[in-house]
N, C-alpha and C positions, 0 to 999 in steps of 0.2 A: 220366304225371301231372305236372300243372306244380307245381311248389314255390312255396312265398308268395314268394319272392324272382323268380322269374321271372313273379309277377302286376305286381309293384311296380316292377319295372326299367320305365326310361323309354324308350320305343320311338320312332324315329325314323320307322314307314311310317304316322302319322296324318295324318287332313287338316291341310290347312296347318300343317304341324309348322313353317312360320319365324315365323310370330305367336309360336310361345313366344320366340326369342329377343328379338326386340321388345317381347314383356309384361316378359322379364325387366332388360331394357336403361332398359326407358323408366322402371319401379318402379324400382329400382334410384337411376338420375338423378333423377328428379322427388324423390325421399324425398333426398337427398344437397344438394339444392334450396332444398327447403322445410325442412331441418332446418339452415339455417347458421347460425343463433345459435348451436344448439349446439357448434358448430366451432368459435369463437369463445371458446378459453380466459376464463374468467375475462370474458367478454359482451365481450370489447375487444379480440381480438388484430387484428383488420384494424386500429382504429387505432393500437395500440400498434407497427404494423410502420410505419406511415405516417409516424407523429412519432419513429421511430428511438429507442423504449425498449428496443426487442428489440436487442443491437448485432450479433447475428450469425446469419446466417440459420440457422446450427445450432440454436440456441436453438428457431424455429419447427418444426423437424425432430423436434426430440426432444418439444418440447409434443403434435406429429399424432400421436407416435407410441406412446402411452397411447390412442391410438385406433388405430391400427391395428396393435401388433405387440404386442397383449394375448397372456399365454401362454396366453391360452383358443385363441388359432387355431391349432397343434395339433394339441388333441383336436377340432376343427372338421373342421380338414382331416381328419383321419380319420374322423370321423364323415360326412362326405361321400362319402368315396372307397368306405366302405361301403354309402351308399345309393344311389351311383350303379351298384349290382349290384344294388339292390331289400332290401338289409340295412338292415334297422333295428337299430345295433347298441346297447345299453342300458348297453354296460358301459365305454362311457369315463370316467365319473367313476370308477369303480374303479380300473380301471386306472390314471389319472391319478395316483390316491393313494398308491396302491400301488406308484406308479414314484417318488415322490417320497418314499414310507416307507423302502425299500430303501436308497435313495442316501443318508439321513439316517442309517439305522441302520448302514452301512458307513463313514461319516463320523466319523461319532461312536466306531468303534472304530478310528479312526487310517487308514484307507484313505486312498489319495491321490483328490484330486477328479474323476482325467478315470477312474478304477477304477470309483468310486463311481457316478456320473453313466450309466459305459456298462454298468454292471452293474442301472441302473435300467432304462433305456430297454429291455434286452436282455429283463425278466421281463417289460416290457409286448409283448413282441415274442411271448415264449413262449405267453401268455394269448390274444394276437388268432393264433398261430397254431392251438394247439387250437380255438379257437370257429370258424376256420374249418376244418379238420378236420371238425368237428362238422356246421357247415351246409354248407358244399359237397362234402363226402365223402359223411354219411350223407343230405344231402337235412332235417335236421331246419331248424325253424325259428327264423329267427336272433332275433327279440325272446324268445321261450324260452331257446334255449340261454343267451345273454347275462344275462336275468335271472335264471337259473339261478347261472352263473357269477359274478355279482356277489353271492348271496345267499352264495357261499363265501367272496367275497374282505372283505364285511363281519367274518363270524364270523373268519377268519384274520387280518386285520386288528386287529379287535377282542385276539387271544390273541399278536397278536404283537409290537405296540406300545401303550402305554399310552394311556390314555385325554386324548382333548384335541391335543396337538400334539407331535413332538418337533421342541424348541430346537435350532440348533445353538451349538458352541460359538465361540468368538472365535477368529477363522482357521482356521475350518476351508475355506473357501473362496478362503486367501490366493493358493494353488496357481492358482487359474482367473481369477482378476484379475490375477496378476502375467504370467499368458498372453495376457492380452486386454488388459491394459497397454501390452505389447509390443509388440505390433501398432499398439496408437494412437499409441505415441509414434513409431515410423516411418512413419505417415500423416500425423502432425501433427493429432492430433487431444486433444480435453482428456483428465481425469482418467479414469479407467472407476469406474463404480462397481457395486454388486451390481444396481441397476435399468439401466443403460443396458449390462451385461454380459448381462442376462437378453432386454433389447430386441434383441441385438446377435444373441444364440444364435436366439431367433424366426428371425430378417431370414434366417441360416444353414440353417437345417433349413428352412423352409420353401419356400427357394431350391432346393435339394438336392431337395426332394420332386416340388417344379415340374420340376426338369430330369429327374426318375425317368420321371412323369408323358407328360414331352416325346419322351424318350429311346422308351419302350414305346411309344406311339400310331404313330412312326416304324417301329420293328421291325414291329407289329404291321400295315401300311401297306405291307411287303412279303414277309410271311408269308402262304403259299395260307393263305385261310381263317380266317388271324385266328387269336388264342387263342383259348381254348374260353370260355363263361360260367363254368364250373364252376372253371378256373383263376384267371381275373381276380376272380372272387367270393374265392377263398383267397388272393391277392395282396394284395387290399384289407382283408380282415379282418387280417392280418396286420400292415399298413403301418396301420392304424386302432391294434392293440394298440401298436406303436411308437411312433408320433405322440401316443396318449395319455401314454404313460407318461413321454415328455419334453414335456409339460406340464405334469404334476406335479413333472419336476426343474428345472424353471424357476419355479416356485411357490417351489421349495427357493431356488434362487440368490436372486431378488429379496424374500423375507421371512424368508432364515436359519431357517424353519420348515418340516415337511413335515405339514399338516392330517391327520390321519384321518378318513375317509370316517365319515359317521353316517347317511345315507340312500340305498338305491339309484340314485335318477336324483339329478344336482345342477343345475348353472345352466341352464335351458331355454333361455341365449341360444346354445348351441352348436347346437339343433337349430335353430332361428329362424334361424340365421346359414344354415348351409348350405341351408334351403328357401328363402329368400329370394333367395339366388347362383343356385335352379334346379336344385342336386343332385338333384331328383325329378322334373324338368320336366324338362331341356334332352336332348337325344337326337341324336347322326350325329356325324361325326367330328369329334374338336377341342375335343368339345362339356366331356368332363372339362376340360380344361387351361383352357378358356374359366371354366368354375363354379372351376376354382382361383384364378383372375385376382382374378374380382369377391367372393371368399370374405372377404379381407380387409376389404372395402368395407363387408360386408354385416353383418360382426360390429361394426366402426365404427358402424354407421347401428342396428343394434337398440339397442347402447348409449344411444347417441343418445337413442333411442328411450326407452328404461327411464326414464331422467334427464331427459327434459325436455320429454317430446313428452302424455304422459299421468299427470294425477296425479290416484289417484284415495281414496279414506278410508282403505280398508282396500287395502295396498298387494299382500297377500300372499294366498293360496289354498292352502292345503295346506302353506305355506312354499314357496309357488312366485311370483315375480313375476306378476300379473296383470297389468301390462302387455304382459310379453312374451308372456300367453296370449294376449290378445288382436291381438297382431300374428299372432300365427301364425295365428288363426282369420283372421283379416281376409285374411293374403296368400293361404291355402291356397283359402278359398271363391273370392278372384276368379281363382286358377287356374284351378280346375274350372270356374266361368262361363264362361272362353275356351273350355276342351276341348269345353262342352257347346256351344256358339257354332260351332263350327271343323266340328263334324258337324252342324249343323242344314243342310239343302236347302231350304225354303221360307223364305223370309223372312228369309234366312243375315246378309243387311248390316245388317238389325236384331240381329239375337240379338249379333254382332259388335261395334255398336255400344255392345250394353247392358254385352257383354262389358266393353269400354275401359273405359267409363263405371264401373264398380266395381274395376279398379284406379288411376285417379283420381279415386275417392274417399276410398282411401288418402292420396294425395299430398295431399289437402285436407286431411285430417284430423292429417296431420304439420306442419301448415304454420302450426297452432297453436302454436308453439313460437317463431314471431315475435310472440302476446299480452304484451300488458302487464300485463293483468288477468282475474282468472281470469273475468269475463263475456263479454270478447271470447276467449276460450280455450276455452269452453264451446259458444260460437258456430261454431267452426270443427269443432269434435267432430259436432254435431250437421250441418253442413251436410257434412262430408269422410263420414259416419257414414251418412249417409240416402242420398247419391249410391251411396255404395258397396253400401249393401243393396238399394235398388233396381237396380241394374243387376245384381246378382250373380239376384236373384229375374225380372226379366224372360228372361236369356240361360236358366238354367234350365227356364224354363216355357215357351219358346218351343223348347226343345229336345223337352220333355214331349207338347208338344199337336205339333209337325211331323215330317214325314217325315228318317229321318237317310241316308245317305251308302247303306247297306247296303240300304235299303229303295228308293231311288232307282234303283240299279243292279239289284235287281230287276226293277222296275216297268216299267225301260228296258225288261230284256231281253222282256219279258212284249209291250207291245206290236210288239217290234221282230217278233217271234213272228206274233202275230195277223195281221200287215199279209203276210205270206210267201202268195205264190200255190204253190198247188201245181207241181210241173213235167207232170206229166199229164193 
């Protein structure tokens, strides 16, 4: 009996399975495009680099890099590397916090920083090894287990640090900047501070992850047979609980606080970020290490996205960004468009086209984000808004009303049958 995670795992024997990289590449680029104002510190950095305000291109470096080396990627990256097994895993905001509780309440009782810090990472490590335990041992289901699991780390949370945030105190982080000091000052590099220490630990672990990444696809590549699913599923839930839980002590380093978790799921741009890279799409070899690549990109560009691409009255839903729900509906629907595009037989370079046609209408609809005013900004909504629903509703219904892939290769065999003279 297949488990919800071997329904959900992205399979590489579908028809044209290389349109997905191309749906994911060209989204991807087109939104990266159409959203450069956003990129544009402060609406002026191309010309402030032009007229030489910026004096050194570090300067531009460290501005990109509040967009791409946010300690949300991460808990990104792990939350991708688990749904690239088909896990939905629910409980990285916990874990996050709960890595970044740990290291705060060991801090605060005098522990040294690199103690504190590995004694966080290591219970986020413990947490994604049970839940996978859980799902790839007994077969149970991983958004269960997970939300199970977070509904303990709320109340243990709750009884084990007080309510609100724990502060830390003054120097208690002097130990890990006067590390990361040291290093700058034999690069020849500026001052370090607790944000470009915390930017610096990202660039680190996420490098690390990539070459894990690199390292296993390699082994895997000349092992008969590959790992098993049921191992790489426990691998990744693992490597998920660890990657969360040093985003929560990167939380710690760059705001000297460690938040307490107050609701099961937190920022929905961590799941936005990895469906948008293709973590639920992309399929055949390479295809992980490829969604690690553009993971960074993708967390950049939903940002992006939140702050400037859609503003709408009521910004929140549940105390969830409405924006980013609505990215997410937006990318997931013209995914499925292609899928159902990619197996239609009749009238395939239509459904195809209608496919394209709804994820740039996407790209149209980010592209508001060069408005002056919010009527030419409304304009772009509605014209990026309506391309995109119509092409997502014609590739659907052309998939509805025509024959698919399965039914074709019947039909073949059917009269390839009929036409057979007897031999007697």
């Amino acid at each position: 009996m297949m488990s919800l995670e071997d329904k959900l795992r992205p399979r590489a024997d579908t028809p044209l399975a290389h349109l997905r990289d191309w749906l994911v590449w060209m989204l991807l680029g087109g939104l990266l495009i159409a959203m450069l104002p956003v990129w544009w510190i402060d609406g002026h950095l191309a010309s402030s680099v032009g007229s030489g305000e910026l004096s050194d291109f570090g300067d531009v470096i460290e501005r990109f890099s509040r967009f791409l080396l946010s300690y949300w990627l991460l808990p990104a990256m792990g939350f991708m590397l688990a749904l690239r097994c088909g896990a939905v895993d629910l409980s990285v905001w916990a874990v996050a916090g709960l890595g970044g509780v740990v290291s705060a309440m060991l801090l605060g009782e005098g522990c040294g920083a690199t103690a504190s810090i590995s004694a966080g990472i290591a219970v986020g490590a413990l947490c994604g090894l049970i839940n996978g335990v859980l799902v790839a041992g007994l077969r149970l289901p991983c958004p269960i287990v997970s939300a199970l699991m977070v509904v303990g780390l709320i109340f243990g949370l709750k009884w084990l640090a007080p309510p609100g945030e724990i502060v830390l105190g003054n120097g208690a982080l002097d130990g890990l900047i006067g590390g990361y000091q040291s290093v700058a000052d034999y690069l020849g590099l500026p001052e370090v501070t607790l944000q470009s220490a915390a930017a610096m630990s990202v660039f680190i672990l996420y490098s690390v992850t990539m070459l894990v990444i690199l390292n296993g696809e390699m082994i895997e590549r000349h092992c008969k047979g590959g790992f098993s699913e049921r191992l790489r599923l426990l691998a990744s839930l693992t490597a998920a609980g660890a990657l969360s839980a040093s985003g929560g002590v990167l939380w710690l380093i760059e705001h000297s606080a460690a938040p307490v978790l107050a609701r099961p799921v937190g920022d929905l741009e961590i799941p936005a970020a990895a469906l948008l890279a293709g973590g639920l799409y992309l399929a055949g070899p390479g295809r992980t290490l490829l969604v690690g690549v553009l993971l960074p990109v993708a967390l950049a560009v939903v940002t992006g996205w939140r702050q400037e691409v859609l503003s709408l009255r009521s910004d929140y839903l549940a105390g969830y960004p409405l924006q980013v729900v609505v990215l997410v509906m937006m990318v997931a629907i013209a995914r499925y468009a292609m899928t159902c595009g990619a197996v239609v037989v009749r009238w395939r370079t239509g459904a195809l086209i209608l496919a394209w046609s709804s994820t740039v209408g996407i790209v149209i609809f980010a592209a508001s984000a060069w408005a002056d005013s919010s009527q030419v900004r409304l304009l772009w909504h509605a014209v990026g808004g309506g391309v995109w629903l119509a092409g997502a509703i014609g590739a659907i219904t052309l998939r509805l009303i025509s024959p698919r892939f399965a039914d074709e290769g019947s039909s073949s065999d059917a009269v390839t049958c009929s036409h057979r003279l007897p031999e007697s």
